[in-house]
C-alpha angles and dihedrals in degrees: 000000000000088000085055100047081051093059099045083047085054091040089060097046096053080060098120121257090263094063099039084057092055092067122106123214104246094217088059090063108025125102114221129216113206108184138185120207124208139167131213127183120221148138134229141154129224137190105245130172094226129027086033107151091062098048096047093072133062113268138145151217151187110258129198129205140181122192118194135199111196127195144113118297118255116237088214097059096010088231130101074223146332107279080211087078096049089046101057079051096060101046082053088060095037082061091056091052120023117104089000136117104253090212083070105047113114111242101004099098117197115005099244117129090248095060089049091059091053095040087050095048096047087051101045085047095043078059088047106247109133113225127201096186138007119185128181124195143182108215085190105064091013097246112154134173139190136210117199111191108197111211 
């Protein structure tokens, strides 16, 4: 394999110098998505129309969260930004929600994942941090959203 993977390097070398020019440097047009995961416990309850027993009443679960930026890097830091920030971030919206009844919490509606992803991205913003994605998931029941911010 590795003798392969020798030949095929060599091969693309002996391309001729037209063809080697041509070629763009993939960190000058890629976009980079730098993200920060989190995870917060809490209970709620919510009024469905199906699986209703279970969601009448109070219960709770671990959630887990990401956050991204995107952007381009930049060639002074080396970062599309320093993690450090979003960070800082994070552990501001962990407060709001850890070990709280999500029915209470100012802003957030009604508890449903959907409505996470959107609390979590206002108040990241409203602190300035400019988010690209935000996704919450249940490991336990396998529920995931995600939150694409166009830009």
């Amino acid at each position: 394999m590795e003798t392969e993977l020798a030949n095929a390097q060599n091969d693309g070398n002996k391309m001729s110098s037209h063809h080697q020019t041509s070629q763009i440097n993939p960190t000058q047009q890629a976009t980079f998505e730098v993200c920060q995961s989190f995870f917060f416990d809490a209970a709620h309850h919510l009024e469905r129309k199906i699986e209703t027993e279970g969601s009448r009443r109070i219960h709770g679960h671990t959630y887990n969260a990401e956050v991204a930026v995107t952007g381009p890097v930049d060639p002074a830091t080396g970062m599309v930004m320093d993690i450090g920030f979003i960070r800082i971030e994070v552990a501001k919206v962990r407060a709001l929600l850890d070990h709280h009844l999500l029915d209470e919490v100012p802003g957030l509606g009604i508890p449903t994942i959907e409505n996470l992803c959107i609390f979590i991205a206002k108040t990241m913003q409203a602190n300035g941090l400019k988010i690209s994605r935000v996704s919450v998931w249940r490991d336990g029941i396998g529920d995931m959203c995600n939150m694409v911010i166009p830009s």
